[in-house]
C-alpha atoms as an extended CHARMM CRD file, in Angstrom:
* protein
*
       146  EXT
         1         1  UNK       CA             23.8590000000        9.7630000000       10.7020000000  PROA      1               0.0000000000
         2         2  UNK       CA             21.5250000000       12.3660000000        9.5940000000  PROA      2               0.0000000000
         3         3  UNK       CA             17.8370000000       11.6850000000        8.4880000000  PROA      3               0.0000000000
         4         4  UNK       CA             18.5790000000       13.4260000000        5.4590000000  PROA      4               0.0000000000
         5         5  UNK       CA             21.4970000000       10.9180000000        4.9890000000  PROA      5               0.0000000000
         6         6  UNK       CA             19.3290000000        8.2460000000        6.0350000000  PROA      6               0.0000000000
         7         7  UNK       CA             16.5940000000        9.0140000000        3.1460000000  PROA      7               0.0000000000
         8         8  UNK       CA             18.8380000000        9.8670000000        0.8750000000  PROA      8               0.0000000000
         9         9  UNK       CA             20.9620000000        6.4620000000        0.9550000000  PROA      9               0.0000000000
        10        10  UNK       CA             17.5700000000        3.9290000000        0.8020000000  PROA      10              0.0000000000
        11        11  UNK       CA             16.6640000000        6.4650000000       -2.1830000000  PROA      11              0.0000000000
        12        12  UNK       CA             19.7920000000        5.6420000000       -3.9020000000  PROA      12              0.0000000000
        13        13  UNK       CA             20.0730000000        1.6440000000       -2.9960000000  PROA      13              0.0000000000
        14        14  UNK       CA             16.3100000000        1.8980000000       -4.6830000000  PROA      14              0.0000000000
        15        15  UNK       CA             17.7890000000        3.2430000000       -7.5400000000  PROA      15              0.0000000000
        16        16  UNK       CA             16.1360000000        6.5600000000       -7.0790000000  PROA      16              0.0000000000
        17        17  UNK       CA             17.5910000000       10.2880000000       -7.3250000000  PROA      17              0.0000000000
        18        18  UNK       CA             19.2710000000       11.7500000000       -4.4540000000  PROA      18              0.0000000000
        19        19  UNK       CA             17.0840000000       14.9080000000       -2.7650000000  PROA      19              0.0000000000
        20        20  UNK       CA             18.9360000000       18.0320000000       -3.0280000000  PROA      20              0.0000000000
        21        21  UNK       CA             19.8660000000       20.0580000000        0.5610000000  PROA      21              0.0000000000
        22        22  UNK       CA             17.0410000000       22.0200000000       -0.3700000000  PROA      22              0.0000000000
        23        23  UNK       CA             14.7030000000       19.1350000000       -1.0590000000  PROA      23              0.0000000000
        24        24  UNK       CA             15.7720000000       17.6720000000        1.9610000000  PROA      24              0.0000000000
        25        25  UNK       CA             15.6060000000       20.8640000000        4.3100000000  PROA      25              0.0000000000
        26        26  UNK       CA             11.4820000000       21.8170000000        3.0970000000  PROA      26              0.0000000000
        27        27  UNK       CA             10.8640000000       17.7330000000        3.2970000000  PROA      27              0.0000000000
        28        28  UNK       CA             12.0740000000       17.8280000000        7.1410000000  PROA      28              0.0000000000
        29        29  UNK       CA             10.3140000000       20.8190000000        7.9920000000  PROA      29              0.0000000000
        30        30  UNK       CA              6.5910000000       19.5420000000        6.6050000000  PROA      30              0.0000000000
        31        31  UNK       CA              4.2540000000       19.5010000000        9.4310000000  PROA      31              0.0000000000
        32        32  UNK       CA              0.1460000000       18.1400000000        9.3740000000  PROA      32              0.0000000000
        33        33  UNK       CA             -2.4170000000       20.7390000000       10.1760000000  PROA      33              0.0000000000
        34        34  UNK       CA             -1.9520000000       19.7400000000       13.8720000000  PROA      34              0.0000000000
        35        35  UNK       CA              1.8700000000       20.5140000000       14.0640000000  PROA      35              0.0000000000
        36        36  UNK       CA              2.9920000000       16.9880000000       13.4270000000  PROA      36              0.0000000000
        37        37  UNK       CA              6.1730000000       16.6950000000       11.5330000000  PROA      37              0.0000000000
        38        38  UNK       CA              5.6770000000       14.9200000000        8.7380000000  PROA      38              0.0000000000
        39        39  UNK       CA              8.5550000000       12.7910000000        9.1670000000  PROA      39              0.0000000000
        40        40  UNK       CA             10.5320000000       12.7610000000       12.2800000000  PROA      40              0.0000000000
        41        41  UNK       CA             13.7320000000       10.8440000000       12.8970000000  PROA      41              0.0000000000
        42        42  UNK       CA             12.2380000000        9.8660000000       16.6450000000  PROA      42              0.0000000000
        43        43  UNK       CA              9.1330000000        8.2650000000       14.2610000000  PROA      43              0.0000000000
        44        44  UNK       CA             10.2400000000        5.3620000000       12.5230000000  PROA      44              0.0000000000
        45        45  UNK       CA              7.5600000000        4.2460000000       10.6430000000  PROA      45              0.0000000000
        46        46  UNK       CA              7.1920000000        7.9710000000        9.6250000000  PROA      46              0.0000000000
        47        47  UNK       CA             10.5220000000        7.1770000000        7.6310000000  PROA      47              0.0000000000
        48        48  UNK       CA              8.7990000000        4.6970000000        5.9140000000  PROA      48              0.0000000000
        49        49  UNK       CA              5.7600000000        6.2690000000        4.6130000000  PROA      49              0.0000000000
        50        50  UNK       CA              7.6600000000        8.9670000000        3.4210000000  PROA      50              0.0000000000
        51        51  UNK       CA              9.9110000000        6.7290000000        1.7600000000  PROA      51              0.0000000000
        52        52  UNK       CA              7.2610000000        5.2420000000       -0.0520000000  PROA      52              0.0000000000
        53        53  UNK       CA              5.0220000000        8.5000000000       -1.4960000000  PROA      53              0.0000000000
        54        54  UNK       CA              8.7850000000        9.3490000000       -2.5760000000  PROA      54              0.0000000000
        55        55  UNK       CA              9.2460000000        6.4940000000       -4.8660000000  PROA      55              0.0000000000
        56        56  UNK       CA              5.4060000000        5.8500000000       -5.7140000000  PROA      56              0.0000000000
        57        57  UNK       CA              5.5080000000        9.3440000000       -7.5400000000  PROA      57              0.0000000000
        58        58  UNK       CA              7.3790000000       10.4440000000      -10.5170000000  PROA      58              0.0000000000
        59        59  UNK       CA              9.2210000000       13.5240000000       -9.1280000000  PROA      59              0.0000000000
        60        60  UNK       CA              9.5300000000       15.3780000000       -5.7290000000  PROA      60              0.0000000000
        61        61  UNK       CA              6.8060000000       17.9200000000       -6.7870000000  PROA      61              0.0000000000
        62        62  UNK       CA              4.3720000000       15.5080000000       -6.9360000000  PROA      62              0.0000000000
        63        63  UNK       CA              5.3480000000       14.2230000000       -3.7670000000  PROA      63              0.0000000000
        64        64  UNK       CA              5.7310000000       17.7100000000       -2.1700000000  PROA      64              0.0000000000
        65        65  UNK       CA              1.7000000000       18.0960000000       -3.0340000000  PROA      65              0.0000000000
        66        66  UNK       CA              0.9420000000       15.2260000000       -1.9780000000  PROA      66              0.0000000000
        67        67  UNK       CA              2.4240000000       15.1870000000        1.5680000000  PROA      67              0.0000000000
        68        68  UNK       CA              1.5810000000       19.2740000000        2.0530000000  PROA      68              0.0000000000
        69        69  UNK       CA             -2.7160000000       18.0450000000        0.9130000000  PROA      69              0.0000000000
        70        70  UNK       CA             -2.2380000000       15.2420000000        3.9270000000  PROA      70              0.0000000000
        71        71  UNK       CA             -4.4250000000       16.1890000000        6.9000000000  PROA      71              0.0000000000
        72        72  UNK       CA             -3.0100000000       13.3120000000        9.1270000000  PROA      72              0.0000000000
        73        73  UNK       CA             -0.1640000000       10.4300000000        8.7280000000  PROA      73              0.0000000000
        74        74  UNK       CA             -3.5100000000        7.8040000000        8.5990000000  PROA      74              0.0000000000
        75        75  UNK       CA             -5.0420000000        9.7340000000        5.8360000000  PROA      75              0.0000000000
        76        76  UNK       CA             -1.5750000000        9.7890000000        4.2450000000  PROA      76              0.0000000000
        77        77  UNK       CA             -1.2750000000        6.1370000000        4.2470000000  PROA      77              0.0000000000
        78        78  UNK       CA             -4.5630000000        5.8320000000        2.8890000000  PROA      78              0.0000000000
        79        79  UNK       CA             -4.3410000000        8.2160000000        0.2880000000  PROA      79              0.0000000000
        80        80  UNK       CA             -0.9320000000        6.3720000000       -0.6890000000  PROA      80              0.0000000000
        81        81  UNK       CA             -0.3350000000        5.4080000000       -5.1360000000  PROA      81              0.0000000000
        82        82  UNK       CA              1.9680000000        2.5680000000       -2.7600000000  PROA      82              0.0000000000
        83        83  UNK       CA             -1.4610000000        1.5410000000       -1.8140000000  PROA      83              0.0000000000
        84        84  UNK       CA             -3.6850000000        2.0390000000       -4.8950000000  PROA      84              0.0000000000
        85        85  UNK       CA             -3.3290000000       -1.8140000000       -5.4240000000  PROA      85              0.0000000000
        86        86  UNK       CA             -4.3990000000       -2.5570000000       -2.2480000000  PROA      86              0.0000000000
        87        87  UNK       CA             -7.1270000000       -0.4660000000       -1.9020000000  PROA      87              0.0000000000
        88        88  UNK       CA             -8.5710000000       -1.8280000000       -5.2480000000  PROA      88              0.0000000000
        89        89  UNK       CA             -8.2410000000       -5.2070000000       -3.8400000000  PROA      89              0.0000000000
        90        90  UNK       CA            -10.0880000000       -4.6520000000       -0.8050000000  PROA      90              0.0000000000
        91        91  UNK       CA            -12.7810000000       -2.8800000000       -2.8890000000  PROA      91              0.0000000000
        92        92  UNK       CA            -13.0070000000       -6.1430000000       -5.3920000000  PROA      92              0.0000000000
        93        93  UNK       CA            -13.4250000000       -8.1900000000       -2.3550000000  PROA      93              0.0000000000
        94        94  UNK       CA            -16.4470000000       -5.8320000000       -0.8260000000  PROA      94              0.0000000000
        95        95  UNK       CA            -17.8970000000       -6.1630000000       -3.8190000000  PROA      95              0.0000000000
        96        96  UNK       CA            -17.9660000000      -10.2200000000       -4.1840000000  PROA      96              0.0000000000
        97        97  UNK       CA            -18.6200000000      -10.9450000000       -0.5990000000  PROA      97              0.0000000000
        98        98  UNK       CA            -21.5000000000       -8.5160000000       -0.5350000000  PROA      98              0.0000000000
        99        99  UNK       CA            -23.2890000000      -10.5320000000       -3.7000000000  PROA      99              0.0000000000
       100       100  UNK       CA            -25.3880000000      -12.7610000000       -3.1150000000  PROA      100             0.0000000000
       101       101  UNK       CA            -24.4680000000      -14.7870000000       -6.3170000000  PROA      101             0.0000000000
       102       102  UNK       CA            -23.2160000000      -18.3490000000       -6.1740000000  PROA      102             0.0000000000
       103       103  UNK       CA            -19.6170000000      -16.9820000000       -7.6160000000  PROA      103             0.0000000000
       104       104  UNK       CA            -18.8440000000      -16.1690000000       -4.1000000000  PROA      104             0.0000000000
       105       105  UNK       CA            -18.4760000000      -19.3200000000       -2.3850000000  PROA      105             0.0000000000
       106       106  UNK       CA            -16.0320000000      -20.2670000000        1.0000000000  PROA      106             0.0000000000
       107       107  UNK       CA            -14.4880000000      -23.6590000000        2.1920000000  PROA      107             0.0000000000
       108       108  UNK       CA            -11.0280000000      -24.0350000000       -0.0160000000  PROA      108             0.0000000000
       109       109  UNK       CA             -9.0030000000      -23.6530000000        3.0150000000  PROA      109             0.0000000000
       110       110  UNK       CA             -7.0840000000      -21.2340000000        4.1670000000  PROA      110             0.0000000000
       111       111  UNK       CA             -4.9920000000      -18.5380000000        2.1370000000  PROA      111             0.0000000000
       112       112  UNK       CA             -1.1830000000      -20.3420000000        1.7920000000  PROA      112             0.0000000000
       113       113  UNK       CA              0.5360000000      -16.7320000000        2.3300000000  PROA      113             0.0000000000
       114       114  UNK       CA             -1.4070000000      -15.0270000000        5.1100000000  PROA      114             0.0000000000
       115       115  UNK       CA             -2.9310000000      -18.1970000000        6.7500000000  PROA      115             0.0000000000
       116       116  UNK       CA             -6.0350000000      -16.3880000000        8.4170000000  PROA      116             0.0000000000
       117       117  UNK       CA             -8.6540000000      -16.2860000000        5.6110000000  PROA      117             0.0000000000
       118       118  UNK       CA            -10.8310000000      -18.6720000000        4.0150000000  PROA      118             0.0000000000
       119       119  UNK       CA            -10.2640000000      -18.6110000000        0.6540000000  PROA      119             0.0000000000
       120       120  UNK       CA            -13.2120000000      -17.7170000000       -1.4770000000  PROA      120             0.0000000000
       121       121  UNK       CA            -14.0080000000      -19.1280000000       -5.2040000000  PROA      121             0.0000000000
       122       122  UNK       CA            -14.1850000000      -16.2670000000       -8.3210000000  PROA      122             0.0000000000
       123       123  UNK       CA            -15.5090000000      -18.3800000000      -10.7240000000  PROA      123             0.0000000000
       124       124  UNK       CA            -18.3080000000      -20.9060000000      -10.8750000000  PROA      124             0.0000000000
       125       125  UNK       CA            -17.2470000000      -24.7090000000      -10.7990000000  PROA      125             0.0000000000
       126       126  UNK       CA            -18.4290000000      -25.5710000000      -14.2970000000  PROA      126             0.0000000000
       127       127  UNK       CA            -15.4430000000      -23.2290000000      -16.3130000000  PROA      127             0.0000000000
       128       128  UNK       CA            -12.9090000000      -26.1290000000      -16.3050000000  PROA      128             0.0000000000
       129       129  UNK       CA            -11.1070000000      -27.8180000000      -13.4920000000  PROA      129             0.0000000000
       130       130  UNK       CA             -9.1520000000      -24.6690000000      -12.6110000000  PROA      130             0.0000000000
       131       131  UNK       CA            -10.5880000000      -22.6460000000       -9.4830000000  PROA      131             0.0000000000
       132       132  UNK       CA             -9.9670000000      -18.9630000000       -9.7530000000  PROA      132             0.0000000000
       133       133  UNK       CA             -9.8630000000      -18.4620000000       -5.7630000000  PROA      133             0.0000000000
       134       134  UNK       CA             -9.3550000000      -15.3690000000       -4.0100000000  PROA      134             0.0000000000
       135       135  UNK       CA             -8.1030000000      -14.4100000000       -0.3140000000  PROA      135             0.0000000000
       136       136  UNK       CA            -10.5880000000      -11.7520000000        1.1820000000  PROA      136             0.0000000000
       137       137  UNK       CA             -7.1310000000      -10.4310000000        3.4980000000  PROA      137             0.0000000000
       138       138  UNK       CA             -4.2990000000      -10.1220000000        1.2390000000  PROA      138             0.0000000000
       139       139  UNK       CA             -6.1730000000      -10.1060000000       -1.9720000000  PROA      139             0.0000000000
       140       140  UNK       CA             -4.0940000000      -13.4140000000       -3.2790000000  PROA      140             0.0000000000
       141       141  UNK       CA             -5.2840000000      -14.8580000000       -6.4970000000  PROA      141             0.0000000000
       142       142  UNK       CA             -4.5810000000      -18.7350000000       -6.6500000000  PROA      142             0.0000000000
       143       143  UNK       CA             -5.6490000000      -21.0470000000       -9.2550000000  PROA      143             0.0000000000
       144       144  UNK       CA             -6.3200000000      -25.0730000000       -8.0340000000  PROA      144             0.0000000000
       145       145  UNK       CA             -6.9040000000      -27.5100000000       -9.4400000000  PROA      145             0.0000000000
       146       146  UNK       CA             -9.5910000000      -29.3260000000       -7.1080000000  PROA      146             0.0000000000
């Protein structure tokens, strides 16, 4: 099977438009400033990065700009709407752990989805019984009720 079949079938089970042959045929022939394709059916996880600018924008011409302003698949990632969530997250997080205010505290155990980070407390003990804690990883929001 064809990459361009490939794409084009995960577009549609996503319930997202088809590419046309011509979409398809400038898509495949993208390269990075260092002659890297783009996406390359030997890359898999090229596949899925280009999978995922598709459907994060609202047409293929946004997604065409996007992918020919990329300077490297990292900085492509990065750069990624799919990852404007996470980024934001991880920029929340800097920001409490680098306070030195008592709306920062650690020691509630570990996060229940990832299991590698401490979670860390949002709001100060005496709102109510309900602790607004955070994971500093995954950027989890849990409430308890400690």
């Amino acid at each position: 099977m064809s990459l361009g079949k490939v794409l084009n079938g995960i577009l549609k089970d996503q319930s997202f438009s088809p590419l046309s042959k011509k979409e398809l045929k400038e898509l495949l022939s993208l390269r990075y400033p260092s002659g890297q394709k783009v996406i390359s059916e030997t890359n898999p996880s090229s596949i899925v990065e280009v999978l995922g600018v598709l459907m994060a924008f609202n047409t293929y011409g946004e997604a065409l700009n996007y992918f020919s302003e990329a300077e490297t698949s990292t900085s492509m990632i990065l750069r990624s709407p799919a990852n404007r969530d996470a980024i934001q997250s991880v920029k929340l997080k800097r920001e409490i752990l680098s306070r030195d205010a008592p709306t920062a505290k650690t020691g509630y155990g570990k996060c229940p989805k990832c299991k590698n980070a401490d979670l860390i407390q949002l709001r100060s003990g005496d709102e109510g019984m309900n602790l607004l804690l955070s994971c500093p990883v995954q950027g989890c929001n849990y409430r308890s009720t400690r």
